[in-house]
N, C-alpha and C positions, 0 to 999 in steps of 0.2 A: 442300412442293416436290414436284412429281411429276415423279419422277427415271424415270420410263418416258417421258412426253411428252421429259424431254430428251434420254434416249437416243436416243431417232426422232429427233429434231432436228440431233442432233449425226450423227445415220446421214444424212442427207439433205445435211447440208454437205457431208460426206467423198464422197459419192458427185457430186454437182452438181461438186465438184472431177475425177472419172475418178479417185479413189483407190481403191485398196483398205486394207483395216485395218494390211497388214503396211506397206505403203508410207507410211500415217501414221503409223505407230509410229515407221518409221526416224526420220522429218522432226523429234517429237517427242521422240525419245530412250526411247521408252515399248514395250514389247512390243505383238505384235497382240492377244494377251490382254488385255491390259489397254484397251486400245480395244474391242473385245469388251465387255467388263463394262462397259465407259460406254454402250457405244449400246446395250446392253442392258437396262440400266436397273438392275446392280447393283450399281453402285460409283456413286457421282462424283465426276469428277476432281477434284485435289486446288486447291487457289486458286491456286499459279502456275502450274500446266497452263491452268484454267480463264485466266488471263491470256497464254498462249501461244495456248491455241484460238481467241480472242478474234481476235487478232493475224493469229493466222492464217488465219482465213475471214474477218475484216474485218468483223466483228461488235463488238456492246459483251457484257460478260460477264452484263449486266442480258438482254439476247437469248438467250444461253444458260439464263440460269437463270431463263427464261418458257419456254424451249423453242419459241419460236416468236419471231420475228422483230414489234418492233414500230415501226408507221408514224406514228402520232401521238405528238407532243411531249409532251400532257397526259397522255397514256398511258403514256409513259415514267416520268414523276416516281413514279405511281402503283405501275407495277411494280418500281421500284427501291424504292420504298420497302415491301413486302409482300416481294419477294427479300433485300432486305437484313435484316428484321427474322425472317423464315424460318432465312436462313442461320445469323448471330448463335445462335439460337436452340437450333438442331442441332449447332453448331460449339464447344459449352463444353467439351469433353473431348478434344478431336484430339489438342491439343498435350500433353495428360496423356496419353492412349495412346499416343502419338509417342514421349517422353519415355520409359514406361513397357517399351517393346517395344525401345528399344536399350538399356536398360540388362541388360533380356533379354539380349540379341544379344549385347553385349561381354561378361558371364558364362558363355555358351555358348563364344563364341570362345578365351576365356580360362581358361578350367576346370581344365586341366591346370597352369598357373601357379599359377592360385589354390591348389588341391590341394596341387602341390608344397612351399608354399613354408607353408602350415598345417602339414603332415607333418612338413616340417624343422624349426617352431617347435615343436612339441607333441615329437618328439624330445629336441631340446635340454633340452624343462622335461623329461621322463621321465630323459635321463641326468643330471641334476640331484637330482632323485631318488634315484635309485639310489644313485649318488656320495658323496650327501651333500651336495652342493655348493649351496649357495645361490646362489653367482654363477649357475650356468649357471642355474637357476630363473628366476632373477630378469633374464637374460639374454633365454632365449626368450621370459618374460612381453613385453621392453621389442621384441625381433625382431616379435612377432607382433603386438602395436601398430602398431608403426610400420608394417610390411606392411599391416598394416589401412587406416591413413591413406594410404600412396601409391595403393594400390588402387585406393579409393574416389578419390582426385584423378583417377587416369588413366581412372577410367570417367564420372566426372564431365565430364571434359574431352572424351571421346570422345563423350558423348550432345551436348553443345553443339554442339560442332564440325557434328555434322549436324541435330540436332534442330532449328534454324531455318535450315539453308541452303534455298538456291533449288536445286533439283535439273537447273533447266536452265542454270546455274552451271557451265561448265568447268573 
C-alpha cells in the first residue's frame, strides 16, 4: 500500500471539499495533527476513520486505499481484492499493539494504587515477621493475592472497554 499516493489523495479530497486539516479534524473528532500525518503519508487512518472518510467524501474505502478514485467496475473487484489482501496482511498486530499500549496506559495511570497497596501488603508480611505472627504472614500473603487478581480484572476490563470500541462512538 502506498500510504504517500494516499496521503495526496485524501489531501486532495479535503481541499476539493474548501477544508482545511483543523476544520476536518473537528468534523472527524480527530486533531489537525493527525490529519496531517494521514495526508502526509505517515500514519494511516485507522479502519473506522477510514469508514468515516469514506462516508464523508462519498467515496468507497477500496478508493482510498488505491489512493485514487476508481471508474471501472472490473477494476474495482481487482483493487479490492490486492487492498484487501494488502491490508490483512499489514494489519496482524494492530489489535496486539492496541491491546498492549493500554494496558501500558492503565499501569501508568494507576501506579500509585498499585504501589500503594504492594507497600501495605509487603508491610503486613514484614510486621508478621517481626511479631512472630503468622496470621498477619499469612494475611498479607492472601491481601496481596487477592489485590493481584482484582488489579488484573480492573485492567483487564479497562483495555476491553476501549480496545475494540468505535472511537467515533459517543
Amino acid at each position: 500500500m502506498d500510504m504517500i499516493k494516499i496521503g495526496k489523495f485524501l489531501c486532495a479530497l479535503r481541499k476539493e471539499q474548501n477544508l482545511t486539516q483543523e476544520q476536518l479534524g473537528e468534523k472527524l473528532g480527530v486533531s489537525n495533527k493527525t490529519i496531517s500525518r494521514w495526508e502526509n503519508g505517515n500514519y494511516m487512518p485507522p479502519v473506522e476513520m477510514l469508514l468515516e472518510l469514506s462516508k464523508f467524501y462519498n467515496i468507497s474505502i477500496n478508493e482510498i486505499l488505491n489512493g485514487e478514485r476508481i471508474t471501472k467496475q472490473e477494476d474495482f473487484k481487482q483493487v479490492a481484492e490486492k487492498n484487501l489482501k494488502e491490508v490483512l496482511s499489514q494489519s496482524a498486530f494492530t489489535t496486539q499493539e492496541r491491546k498492549d499500549y493500554l494496558v501500558s496506559k492503565w499501569k501508568k495511570d494507576n501506579l500509585f494504587y498499585l504501589v500503594l497497596n504492594f507497600v501495605l501488603a509487603f508491610l503486613i508480611i514484614i510486621l508478621g515477621c517481626i511479631f512472630q505472627k503468622n496470621i498477619l504472614i499469612v494475611l498479607g500473603i492472601i491481601y496481596l493475592l487477592v489485590f493481584k487478581i482484582v488489579s488484573y480484572n480492573k485492567m483487564m476490563i479497562y483495555v476491553e472497554q476501549r480496545a475494540f470500541k468505535n472511537p467515533m462512538e459517543k
